[in-house]
PyMOL commands that place a pseudoatom at each C-alpha (Angstrom):
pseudoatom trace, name=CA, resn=UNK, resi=1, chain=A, elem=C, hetatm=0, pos=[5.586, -25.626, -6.321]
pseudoatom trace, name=CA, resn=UNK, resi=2, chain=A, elem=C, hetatm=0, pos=[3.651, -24.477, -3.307]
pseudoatom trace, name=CA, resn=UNK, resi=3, chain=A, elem=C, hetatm=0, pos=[0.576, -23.462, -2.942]
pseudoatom trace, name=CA, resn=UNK, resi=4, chain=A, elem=C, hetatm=0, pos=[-0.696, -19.532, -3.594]
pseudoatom trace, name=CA, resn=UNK, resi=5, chain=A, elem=C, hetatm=0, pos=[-3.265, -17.536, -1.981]
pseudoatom trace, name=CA, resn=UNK, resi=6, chain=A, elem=C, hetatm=0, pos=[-4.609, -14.071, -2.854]
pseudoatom trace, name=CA, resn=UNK, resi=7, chain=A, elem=C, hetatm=0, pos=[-4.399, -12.192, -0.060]
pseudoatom trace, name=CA, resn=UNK, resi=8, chain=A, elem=C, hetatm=0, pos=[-4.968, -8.406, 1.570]
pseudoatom trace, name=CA, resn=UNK, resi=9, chain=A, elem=C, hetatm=0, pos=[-1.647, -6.727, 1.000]
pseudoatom trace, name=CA, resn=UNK, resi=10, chain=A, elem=C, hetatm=0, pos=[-1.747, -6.001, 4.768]
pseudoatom trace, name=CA, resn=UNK, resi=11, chain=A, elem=C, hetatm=0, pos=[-0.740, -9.289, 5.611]
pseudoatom trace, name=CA, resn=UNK, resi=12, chain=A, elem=C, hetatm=0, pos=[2.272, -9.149, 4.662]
pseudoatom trace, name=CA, resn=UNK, resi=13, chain=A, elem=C, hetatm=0, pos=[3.275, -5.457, 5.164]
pseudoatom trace, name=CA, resn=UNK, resi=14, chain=A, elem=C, hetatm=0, pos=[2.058, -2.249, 6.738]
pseudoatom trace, name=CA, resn=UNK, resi=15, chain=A, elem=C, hetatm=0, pos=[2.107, 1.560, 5.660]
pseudoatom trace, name=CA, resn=UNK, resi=16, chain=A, elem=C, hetatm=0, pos=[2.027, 4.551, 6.637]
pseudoatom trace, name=CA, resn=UNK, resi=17, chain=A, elem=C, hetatm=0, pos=[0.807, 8.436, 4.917]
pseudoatom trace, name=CA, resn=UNK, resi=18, chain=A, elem=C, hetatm=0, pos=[0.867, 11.784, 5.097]
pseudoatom trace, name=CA, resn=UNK, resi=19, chain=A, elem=C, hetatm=0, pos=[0.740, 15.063, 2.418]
pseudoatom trace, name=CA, resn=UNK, resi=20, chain=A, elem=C, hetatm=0, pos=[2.063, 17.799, 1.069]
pseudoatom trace, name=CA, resn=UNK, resi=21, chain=A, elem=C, hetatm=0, pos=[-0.053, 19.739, -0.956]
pseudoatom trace, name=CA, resn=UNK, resi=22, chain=A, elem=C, hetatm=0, pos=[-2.173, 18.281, -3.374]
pseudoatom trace, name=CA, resn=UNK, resi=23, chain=A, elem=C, hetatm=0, pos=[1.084, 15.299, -3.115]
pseudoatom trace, name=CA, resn=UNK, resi=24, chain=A, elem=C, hetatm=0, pos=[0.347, 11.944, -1.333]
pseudoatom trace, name=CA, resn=UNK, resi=25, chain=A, elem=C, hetatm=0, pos=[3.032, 10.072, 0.456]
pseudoatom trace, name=CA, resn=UNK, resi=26, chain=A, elem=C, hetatm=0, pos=[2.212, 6.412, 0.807]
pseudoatom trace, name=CA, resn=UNK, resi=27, chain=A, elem=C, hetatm=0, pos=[5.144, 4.051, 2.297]
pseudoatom trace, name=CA, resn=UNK, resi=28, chain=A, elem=C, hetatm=0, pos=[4.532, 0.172, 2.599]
pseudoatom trace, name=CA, resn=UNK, resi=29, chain=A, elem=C, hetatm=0, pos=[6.903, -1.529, 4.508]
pseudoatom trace, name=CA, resn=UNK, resi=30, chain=A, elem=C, hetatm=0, pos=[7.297, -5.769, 4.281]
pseudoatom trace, name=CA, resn=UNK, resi=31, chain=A, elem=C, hetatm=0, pos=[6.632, -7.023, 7.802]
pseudoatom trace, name=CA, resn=UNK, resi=32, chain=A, elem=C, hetatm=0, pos=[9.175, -10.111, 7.104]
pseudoatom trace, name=CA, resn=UNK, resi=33, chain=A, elem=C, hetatm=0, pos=[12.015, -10.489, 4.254]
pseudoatom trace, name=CA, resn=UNK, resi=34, chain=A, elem=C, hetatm=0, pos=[10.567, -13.313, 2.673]
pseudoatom trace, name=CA, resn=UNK, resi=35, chain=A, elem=C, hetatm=0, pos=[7.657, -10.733, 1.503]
pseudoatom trace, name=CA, resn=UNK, resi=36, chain=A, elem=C, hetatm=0, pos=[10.174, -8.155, 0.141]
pseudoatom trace, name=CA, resn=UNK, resi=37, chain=A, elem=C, hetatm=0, pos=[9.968, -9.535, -3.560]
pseudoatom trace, name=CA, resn=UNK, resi=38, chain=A, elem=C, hetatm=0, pos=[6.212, -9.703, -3.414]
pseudoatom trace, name=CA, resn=UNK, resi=39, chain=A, elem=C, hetatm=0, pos=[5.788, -6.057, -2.651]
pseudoatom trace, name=CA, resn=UNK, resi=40, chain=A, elem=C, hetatm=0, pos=[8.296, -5.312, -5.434]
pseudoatom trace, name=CA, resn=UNK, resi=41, chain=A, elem=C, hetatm=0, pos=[6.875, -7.674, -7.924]
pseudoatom trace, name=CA, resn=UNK, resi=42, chain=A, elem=C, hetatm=0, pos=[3.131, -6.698, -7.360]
pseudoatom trace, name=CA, resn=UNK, resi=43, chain=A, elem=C, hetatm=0, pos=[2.929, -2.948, -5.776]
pseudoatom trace, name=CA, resn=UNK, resi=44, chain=A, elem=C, hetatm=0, pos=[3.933, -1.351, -9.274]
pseudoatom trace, name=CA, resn=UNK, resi=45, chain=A, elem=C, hetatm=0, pos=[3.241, 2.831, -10.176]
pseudoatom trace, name=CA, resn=UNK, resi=46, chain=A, elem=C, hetatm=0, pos=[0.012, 1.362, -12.216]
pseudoatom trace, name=CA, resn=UNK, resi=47, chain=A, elem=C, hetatm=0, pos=[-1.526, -0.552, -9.632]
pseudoatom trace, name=CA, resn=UNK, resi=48, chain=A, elem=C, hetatm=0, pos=[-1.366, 2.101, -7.417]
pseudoatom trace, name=CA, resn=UNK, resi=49, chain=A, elem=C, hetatm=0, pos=[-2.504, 4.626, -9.337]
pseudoatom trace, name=CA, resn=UNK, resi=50, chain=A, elem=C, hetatm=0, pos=[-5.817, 2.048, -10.487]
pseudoatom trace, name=CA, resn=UNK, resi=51, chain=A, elem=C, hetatm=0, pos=[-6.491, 2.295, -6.703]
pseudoatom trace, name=CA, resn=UNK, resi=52, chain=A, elem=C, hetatm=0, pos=[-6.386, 5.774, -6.323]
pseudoatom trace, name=CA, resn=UNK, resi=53, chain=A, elem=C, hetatm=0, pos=[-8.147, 6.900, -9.867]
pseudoatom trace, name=CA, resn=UNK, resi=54, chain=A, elem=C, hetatm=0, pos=[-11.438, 7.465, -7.879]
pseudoatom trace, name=CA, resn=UNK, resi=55, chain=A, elem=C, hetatm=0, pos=[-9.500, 10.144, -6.076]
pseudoatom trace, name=CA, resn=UNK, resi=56, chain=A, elem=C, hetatm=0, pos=[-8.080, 11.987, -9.238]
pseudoatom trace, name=CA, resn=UNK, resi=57, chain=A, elem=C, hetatm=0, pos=[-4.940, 10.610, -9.044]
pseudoatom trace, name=CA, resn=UNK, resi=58, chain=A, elem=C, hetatm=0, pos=[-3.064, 11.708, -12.063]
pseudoatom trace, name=CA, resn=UNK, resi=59, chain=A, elem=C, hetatm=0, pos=[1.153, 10.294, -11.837]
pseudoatom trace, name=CA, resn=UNK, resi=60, chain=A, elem=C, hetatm=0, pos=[2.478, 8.005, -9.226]
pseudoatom trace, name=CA, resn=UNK, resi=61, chain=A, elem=C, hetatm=0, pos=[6.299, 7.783, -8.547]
pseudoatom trace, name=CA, resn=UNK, resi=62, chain=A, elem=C, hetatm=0, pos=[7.689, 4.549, -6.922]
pseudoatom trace, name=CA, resn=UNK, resi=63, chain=A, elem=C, hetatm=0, pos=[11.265, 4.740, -4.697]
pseudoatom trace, name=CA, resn=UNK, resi=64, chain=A, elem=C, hetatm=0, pos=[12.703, 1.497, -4.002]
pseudoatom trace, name=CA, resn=UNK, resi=65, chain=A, elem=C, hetatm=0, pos=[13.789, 1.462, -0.497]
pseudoatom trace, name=CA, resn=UNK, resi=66, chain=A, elem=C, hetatm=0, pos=[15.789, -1.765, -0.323]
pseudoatom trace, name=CA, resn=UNK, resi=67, chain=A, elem=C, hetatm=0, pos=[17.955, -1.033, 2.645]
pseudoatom trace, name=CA, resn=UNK, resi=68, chain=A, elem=C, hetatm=0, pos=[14.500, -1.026, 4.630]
pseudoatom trace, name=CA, resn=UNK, resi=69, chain=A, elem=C, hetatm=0, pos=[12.494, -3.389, 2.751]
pseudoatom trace, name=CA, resn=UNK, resi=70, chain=A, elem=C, hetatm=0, pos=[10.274, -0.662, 1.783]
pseudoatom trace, name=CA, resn=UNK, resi=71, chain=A, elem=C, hetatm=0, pos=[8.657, 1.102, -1.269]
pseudoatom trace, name=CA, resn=UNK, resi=72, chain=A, elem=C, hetatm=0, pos=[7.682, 4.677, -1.068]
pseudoatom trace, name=CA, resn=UNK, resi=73, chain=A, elem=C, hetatm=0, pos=[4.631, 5.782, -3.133]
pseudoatom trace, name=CA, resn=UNK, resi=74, chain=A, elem=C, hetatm=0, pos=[4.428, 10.247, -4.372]
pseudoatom trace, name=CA, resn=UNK, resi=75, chain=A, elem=C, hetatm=0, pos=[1.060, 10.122, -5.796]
pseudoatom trace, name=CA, resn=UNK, resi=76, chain=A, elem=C, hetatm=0, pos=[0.268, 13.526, -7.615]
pseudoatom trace, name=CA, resn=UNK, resi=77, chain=A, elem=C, hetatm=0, pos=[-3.205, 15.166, -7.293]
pseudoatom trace, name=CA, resn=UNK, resi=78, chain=A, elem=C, hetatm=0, pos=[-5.150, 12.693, -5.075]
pseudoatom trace, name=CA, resn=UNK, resi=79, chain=A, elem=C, hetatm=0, pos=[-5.620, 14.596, -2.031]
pseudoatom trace, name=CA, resn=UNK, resi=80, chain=A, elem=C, hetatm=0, pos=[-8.687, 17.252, -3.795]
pseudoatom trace, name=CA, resn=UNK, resi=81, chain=A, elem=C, hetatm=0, pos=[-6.385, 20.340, -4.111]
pseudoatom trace, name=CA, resn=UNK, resi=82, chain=A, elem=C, hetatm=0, pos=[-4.839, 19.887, -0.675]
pseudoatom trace, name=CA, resn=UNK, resi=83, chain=A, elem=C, hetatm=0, pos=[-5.359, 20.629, 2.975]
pseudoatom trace, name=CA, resn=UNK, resi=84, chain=A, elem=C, hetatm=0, pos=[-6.951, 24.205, 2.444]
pseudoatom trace, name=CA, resn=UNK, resi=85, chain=A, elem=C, hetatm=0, pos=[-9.187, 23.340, -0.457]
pseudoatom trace, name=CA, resn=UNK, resi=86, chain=A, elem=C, hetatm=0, pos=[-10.333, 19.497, 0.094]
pseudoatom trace, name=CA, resn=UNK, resi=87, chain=A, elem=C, hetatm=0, pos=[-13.699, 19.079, 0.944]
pseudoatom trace, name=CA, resn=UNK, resi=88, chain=A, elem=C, hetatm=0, pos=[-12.604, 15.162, 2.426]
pseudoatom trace, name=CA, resn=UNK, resi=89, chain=A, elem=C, hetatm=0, pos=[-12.787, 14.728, 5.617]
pseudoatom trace, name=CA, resn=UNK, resi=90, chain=A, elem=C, hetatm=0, pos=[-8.831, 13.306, 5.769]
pseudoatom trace, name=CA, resn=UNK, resi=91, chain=A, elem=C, hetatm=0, pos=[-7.717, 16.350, 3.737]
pseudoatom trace, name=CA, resn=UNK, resi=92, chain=A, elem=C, hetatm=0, pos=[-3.973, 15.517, 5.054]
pseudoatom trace, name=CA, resn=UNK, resi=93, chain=A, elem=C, hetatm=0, pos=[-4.622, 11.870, 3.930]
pseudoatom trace, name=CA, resn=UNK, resi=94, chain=A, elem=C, hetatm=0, pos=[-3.300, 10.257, 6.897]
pseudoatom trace, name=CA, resn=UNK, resi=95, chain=A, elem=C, hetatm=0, pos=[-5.662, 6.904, 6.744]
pseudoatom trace, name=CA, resn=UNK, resi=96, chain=A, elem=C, hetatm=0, pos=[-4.901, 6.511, 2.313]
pseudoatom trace, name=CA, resn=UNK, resi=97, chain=A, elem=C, hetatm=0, pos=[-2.603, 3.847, 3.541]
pseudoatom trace, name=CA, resn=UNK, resi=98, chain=A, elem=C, hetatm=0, pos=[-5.045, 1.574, 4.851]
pseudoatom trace, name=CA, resn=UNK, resi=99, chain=A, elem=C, hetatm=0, pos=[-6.591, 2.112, 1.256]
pseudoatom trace, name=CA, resn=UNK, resi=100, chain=A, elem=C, hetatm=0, pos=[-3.462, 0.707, -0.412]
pseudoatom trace, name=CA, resn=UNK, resi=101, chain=A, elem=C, hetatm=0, pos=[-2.845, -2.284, 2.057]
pseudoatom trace, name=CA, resn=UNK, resi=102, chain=A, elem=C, hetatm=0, pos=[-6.845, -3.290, 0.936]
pseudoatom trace, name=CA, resn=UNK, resi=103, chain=A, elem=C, hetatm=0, pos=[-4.592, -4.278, -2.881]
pseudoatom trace, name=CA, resn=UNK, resi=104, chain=A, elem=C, hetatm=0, pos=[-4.687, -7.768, -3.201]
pseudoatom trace, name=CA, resn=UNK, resi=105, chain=A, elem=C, hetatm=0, pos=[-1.586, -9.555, -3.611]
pseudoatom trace, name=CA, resn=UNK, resi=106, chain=A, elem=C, hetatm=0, pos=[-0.728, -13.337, -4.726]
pseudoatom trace, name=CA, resn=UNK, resi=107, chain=A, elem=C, hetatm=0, pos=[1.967, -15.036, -2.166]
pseudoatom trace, name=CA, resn=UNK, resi=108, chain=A, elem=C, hetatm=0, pos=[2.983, -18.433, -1.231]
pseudoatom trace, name=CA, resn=UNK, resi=109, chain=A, elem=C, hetatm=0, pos=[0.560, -20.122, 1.337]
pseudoatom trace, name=CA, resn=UNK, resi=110, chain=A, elem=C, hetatm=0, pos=[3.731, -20.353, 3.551]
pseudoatom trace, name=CA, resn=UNK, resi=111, chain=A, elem=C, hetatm=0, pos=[4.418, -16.823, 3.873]
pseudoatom trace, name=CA, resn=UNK, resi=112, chain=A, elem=C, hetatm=0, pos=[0.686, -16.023, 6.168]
pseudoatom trace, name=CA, resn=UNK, resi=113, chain=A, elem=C, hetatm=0, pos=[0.727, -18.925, 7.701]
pseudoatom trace, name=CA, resn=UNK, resi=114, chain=A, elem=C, hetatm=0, pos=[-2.473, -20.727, 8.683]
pseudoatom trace, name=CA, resn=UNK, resi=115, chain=A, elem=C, hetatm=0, pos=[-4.826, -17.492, 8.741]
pseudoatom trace, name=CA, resn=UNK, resi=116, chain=A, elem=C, hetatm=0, pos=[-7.678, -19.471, 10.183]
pseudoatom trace, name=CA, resn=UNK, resi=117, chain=A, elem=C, hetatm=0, pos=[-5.909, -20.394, 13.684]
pseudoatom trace, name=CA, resn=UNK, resi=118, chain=A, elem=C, hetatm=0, pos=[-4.068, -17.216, 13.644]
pseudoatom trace, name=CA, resn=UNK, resi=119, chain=A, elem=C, hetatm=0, pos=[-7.918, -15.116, 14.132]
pseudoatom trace, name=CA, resn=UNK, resi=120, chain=A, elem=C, hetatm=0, pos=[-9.200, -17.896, 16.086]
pseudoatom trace, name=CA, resn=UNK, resi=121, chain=A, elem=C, hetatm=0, pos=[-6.579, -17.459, 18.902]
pseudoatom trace, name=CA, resn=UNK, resi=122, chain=A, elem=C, hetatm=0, pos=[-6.366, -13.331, 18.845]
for i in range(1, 122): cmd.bond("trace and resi %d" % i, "trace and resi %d" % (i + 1))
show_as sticks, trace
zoom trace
């Protein structure tokens, strides 16, 4: 069996956000296809919604986007009434994905490489 790590869930995928309404939009994307069962495995409705409790969150919705490797998040009431209300300073919620990529995930060592050489170098 090979070895695991517990890493950032932005190493092996990236996101991107937006709003509508009081409605976030969260899409995480697998940067290889190797990572594509990982995000499906460990990016579940209740996760998400654990990381986004602090924001009122109240329902999240998962689409499974398997043509694209992708998993689209609706997350209901996180975004402090909306654009015209919110007193946040990202009312549209453009930078929440950043916030979900921060979820630790467990993957094979394999799958990031050696970490270490890759900061070293760039």
């Amino acid at each position: 069996m090979s070895e695991m790590l517990t890493v950032p869930l932005h190493d092996i995928a990236h996101g991107r956000s937006g709003d509508k309404g009081n409605r976030l939009n969260i899409c995480v994307i697998a940067y290889r296809p190797e990572a594509w069962p990982i995000l499906v495995r460990e990016v579940t409705e209740a996760r998400v919604l654990a990381m986004f409790a602090h924001r009122g969150a109240s329902k999240v919705k998962r689409y499974v986007l398997e043509n694209i490797q992708a998993l689209n998040f609706v997350i209901d009431d996180a975004l402090e009434g909306g654009v015209n209300s919110a007193l946040n300073l990202d009312t549209h919620g453009k930078t929440t994905a950043f916030h979900l990529l921060s979820m630790d995930v467990t993957v094979p060592a394999a799958l990031v490489g050696n970490r270490n050489s890759e900061n070293a170098t760039g």
